[in-house]
N, C-alpha and C positions, 0 to 999 in steps of 0.2 A: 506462403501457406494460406490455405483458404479457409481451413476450420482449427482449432487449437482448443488443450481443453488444460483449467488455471484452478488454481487454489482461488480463494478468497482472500483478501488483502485490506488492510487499513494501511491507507497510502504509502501503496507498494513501493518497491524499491524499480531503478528505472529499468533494471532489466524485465522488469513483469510487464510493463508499459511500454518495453519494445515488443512482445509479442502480441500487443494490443495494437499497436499500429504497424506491423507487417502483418496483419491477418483480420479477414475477411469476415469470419463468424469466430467470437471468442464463447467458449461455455463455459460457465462461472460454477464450480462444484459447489452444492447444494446438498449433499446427500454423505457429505466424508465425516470421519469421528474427529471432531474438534481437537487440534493439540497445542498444547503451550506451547509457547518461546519460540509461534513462528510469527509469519507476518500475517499470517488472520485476525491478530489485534495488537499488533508493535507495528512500529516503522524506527527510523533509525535514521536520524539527523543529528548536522556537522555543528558544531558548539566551539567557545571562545578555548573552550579548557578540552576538545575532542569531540567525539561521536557521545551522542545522549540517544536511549532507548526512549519512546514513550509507547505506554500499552495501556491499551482499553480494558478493565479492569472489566471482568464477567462473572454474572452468580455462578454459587458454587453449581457443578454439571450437571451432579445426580444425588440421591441418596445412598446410595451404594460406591462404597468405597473402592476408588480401581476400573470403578464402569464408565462406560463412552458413552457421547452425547453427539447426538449429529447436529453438523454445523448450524443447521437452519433453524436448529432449537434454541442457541446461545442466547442467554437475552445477559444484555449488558446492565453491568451494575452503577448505580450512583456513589458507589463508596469514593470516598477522598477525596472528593468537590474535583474528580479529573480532569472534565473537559476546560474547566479554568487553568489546572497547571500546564496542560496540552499548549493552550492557546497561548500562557504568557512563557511559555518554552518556546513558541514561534516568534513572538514579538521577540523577544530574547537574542535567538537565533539570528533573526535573519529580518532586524529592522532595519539595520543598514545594507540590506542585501537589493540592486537596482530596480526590483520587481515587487519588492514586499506590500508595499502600499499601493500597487497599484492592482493584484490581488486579492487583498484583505477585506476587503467588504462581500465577494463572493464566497469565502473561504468563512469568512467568522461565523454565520448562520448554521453552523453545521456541529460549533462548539456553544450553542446556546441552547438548541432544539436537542429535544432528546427521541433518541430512538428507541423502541425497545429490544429488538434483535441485533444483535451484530451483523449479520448477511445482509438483510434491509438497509443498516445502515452503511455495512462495504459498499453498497450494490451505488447507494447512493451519491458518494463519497467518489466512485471510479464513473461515474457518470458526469459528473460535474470536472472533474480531471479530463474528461474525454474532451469536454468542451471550451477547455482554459486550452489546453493544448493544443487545439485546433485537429482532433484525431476521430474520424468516425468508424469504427470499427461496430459491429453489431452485437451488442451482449444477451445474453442469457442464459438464464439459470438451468441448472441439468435438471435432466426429473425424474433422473436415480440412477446408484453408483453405478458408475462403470469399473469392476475390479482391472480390467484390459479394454486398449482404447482402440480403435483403427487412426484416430486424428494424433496429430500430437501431443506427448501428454505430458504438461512440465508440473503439475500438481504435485509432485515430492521433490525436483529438481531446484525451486525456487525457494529456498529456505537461508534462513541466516546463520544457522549453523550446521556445518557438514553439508557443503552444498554439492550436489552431484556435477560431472561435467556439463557444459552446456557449450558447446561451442562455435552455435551460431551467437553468443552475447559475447562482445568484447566492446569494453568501457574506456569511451574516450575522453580526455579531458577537458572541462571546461572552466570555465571561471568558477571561483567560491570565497567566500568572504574569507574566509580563514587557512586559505592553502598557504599562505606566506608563514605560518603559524606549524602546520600539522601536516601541506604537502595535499595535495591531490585525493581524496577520498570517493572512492568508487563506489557504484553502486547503491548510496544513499535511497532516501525515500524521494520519490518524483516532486516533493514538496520543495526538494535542495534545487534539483533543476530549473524548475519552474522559477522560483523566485531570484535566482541568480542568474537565469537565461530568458525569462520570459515570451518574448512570439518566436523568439531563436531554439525553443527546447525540443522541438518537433524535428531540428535536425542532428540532433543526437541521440534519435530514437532508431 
């Protein structure tokens, strides 16, 4: 594919980052009405005891109860000292994982710094994933919605619950610290890849 057009993500699960590196121009939606409980601020890593959600906690939308907020307005909250549970949910995770530490100094600056938008800080977050990975693919942001696409459009296909068909993504298995534990878990957030496969994750994209 040469152009493709993607939700926004806080480190996406790896199928969003295979469409990142089979495609040429990715446009990062900018302009949709912000929904919970997807990965515009969760991601969804493999634990001692199973899968653990973490989500980037965001001021409330609006004052109006029921009404949407477009993405690019989202400003992230400080409630619940997050970015510290985030990071010792990684440490946690995936200290014994072959890659962790050798990661971790790029990765922890991002759980220190504060950003104040979530897009900003997606944006920022898949940019630095683009370059751990060894993946250039061209990003940018839309500059408003497209209700119908002519490129490909996985912006509601990419979701953690009720996901639509996709099937050009089919999840192959790679090492994980805890499959002897819980078996193979797909799809993960590219954090699991990464860390458990390291300069090897580009070839399971």
């Amino acid at each position: 594919m040469s152009e493709v057009l993607l939700s926004s993500t806080y480190f996406g699960p790896v199928q969003w980052y295979q469409k990142l590196h089979r495609t040429e121009t990715c446009y990062i939606e900018k302009f949709d009405s912000f929904i919970k409980q997807t990965f515009r601020n969760r991601c969804i890593i493999a634990t001692s005891s199973g899968t653990q959600v973490l989500t980037v906690p965001v001021e409330r939308t609006t004052e109006t109860p029921g009404a949407m907020i477009t993405m690019k307005d989202v400003r992230i909250s400080d409630h619940g000292n997050w970015r510290h549970l985030h990071w010792n949910a990684l440490c946690s995770a995936y200290g014994d994982s072959p890659f962790f530490e050798y990661y971790a100094d790029d990765l922890r600056p991002f759980f220190e710094q504060r950003w104040e938008r979530l897009y900003d800080y997606n944006m920022a977050l898949t940019q630095k994933m683009c370059e751990l990975l060894d993946i250039q693919p061209r990003l940018l942001p839309t500059e408003y919605y497209q209700h119908e696409s002519d490129m490909p459009d996985f912006r509601e296909v990419i979701r953690p619950k009720h996901p639509l068909a996709d099937p050009d993504f089919q999840p192959h298995p790679y090492y994980q610290v805890f499959a002897c534990r819980h078996g193979f878990q797909p799809n993960l957030s590219i954090l699991d890849l990464l860390f458990n496969m390291g300069p090897e994750s580009v070839f399971f994209l």
